[in-house]
C-alpha positions in Angstrom: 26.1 -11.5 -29.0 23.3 -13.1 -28.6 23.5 -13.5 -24.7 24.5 -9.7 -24.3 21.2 -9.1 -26.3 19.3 -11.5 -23.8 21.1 -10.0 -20.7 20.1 -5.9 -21.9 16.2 -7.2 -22.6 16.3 -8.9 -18.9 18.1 -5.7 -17.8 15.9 -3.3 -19.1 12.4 -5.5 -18.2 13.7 -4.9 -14.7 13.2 -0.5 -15.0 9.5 -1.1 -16.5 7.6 -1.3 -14.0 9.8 -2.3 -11.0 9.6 -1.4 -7.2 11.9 -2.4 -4.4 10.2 -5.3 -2.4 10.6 -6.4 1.4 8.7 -9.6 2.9 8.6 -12.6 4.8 7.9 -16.4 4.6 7.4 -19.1 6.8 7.9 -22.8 6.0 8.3 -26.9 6.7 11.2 -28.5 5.2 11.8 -32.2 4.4 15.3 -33.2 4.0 16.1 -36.3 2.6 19.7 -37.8 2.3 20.9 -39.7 -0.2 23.9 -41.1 1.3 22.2 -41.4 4.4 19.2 -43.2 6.0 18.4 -40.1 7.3 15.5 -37.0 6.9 15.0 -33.9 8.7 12.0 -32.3 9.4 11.4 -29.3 10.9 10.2 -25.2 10.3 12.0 -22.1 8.5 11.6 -18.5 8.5 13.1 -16.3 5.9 13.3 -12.2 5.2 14.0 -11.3 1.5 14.1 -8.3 0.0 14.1 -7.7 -3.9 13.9 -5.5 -7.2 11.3 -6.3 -9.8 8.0 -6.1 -11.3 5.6 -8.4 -9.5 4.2 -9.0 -13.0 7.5 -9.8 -15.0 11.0 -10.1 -13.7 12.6 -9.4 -10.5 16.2 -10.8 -8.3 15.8 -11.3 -4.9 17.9 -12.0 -1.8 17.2 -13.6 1.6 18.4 -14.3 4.4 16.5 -17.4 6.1 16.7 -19.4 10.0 15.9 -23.2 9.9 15.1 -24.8 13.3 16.9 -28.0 13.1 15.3 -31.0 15.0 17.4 -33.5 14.0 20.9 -35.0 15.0 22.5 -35.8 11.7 26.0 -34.7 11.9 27.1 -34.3 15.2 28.9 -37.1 17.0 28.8 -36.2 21.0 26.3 -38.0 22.4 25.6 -35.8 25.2 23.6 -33.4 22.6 20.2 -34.0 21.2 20.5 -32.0 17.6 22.6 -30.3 15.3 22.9 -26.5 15.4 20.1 -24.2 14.0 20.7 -23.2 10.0 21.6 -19.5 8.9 21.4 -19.3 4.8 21.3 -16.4 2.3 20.1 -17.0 -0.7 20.2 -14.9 -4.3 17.2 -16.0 -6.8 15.9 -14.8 -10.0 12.3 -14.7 -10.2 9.8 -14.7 -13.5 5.9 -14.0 -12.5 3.2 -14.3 -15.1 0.3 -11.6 -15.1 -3.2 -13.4 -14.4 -5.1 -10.4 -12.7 -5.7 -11.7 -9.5 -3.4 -14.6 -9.5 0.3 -14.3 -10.7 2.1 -17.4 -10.6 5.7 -17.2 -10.8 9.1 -19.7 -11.2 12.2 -18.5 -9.4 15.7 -20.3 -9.4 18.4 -19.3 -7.1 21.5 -20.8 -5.7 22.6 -19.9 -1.7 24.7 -20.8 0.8 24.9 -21.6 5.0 26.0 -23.0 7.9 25.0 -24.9 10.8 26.9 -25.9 14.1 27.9 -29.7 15.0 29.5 -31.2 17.6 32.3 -33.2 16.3 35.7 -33.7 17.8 37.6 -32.0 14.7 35.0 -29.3 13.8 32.4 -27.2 15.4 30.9 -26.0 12.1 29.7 -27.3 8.8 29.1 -25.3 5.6 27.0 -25.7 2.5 26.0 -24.1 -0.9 22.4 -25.0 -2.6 20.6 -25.0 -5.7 17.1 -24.1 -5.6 13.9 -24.0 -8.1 10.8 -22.7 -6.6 7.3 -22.6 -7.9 4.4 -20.3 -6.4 2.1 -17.8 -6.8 1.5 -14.0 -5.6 -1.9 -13.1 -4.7 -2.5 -9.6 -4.9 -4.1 -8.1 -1.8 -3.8 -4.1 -2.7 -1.5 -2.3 -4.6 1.5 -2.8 -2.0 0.6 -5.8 -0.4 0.7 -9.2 -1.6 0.2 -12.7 -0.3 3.0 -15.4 -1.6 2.3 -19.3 -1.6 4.9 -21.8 -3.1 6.9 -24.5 -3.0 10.9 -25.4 -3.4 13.0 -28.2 -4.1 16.0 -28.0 -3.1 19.7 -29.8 -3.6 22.0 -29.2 -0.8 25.7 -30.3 -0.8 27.4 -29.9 2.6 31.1 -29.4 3.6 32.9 -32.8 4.0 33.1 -34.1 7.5 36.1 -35.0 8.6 35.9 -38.5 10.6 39.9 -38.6 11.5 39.9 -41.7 8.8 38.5 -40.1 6.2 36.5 -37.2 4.9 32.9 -37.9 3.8 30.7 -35.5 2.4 26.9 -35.5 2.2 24.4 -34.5 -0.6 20.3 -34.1 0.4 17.0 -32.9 -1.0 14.6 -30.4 0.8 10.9 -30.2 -0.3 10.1 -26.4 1.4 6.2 -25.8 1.7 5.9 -21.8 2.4 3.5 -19.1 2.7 4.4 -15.5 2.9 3.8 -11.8 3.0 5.8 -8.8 0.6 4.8 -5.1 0.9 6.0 -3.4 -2.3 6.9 0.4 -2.6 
């Protein structure tokens, strides 16, 4: 009872004030590996759109690109990196009203894939965990400005290395900065 009373006053903060949102971000990743001595570094571009009030609660999905620099994965030595990363994400999002500033937590969990070149797959999968803090800055009524930051876990499909199959787990620390136009 209790969480379908939580889940209709979440549901219903969403019609106060809410407006459909589209925007863009662009980032720099640092992925760490823990089973791995091994980090990626390298820049991200994402397109989100979302449902919310800037100054309360809104959900959000993105789609985002990362340009890989790094050859983590693949085993042919006649390539210099792994494939690009395609993700898409789903967040919730909580903003707090400070006039001009309206800082905001959002936690979301997504999903991707990048291309290797390995003699018994082509492709790897994974699924993530994300908590992102940040801040809109308000530049009119439709147009804001979004700065933040994300940590996030990453578990990847398990590679199979004809022996055995090993799977890998890493950490991203995302620096972004954005635009959203709200109507």
């Amino acid at each position: 009872m209790k969480k379908l009373l939580l889940f209709l006053l979440l549901f219903s903060s969403l019609y106060a004030q809410s407006t459909f949102y589209v925007g863009t971000n662009y980032g720099i990743f640092n992925e760490t590996f823990s089973e791995l001595d091994a980090t990626s570094s390298s820049s991200m571009a994402t397109l989100k759109v979302g449902y919310g009030d800037i100054k309360a609660y809104a959900i959000e999905f993105s789609v985002e690109y990362a340009d890989n620099q790094s050859k983590i994965f693949s085993s042919n030595p006649a390539i210099e990196k792994d494939g690009d990363k395609y993700g898409f994400n789903i967040s919730l999002l909580k903003s707090f009203d400070f006039n001009y500033l309206l800082p905001y937590i959002k936690v979301g969990f997504g999903t991707g894939y990048l291309d290797i070149d390995r003699s018994l797959q082509d492709s790897l999968t994974y699924g993530s965990f994300q908590l992102s803090l940040g801040s809109y800055i308000p530049l009119n009524d439709n147009f804001d400005l979004e700065i933040g930051y994300e940590i996030r876990h990453t578990s990847y499909e398990a590679i199979n290395t004809i022996v055995t199959k090993t799977s890998y787990n890493s950490v991203n620390n995302i620096g972004y900065i954005g635009i959203n136009y709200r109507y």
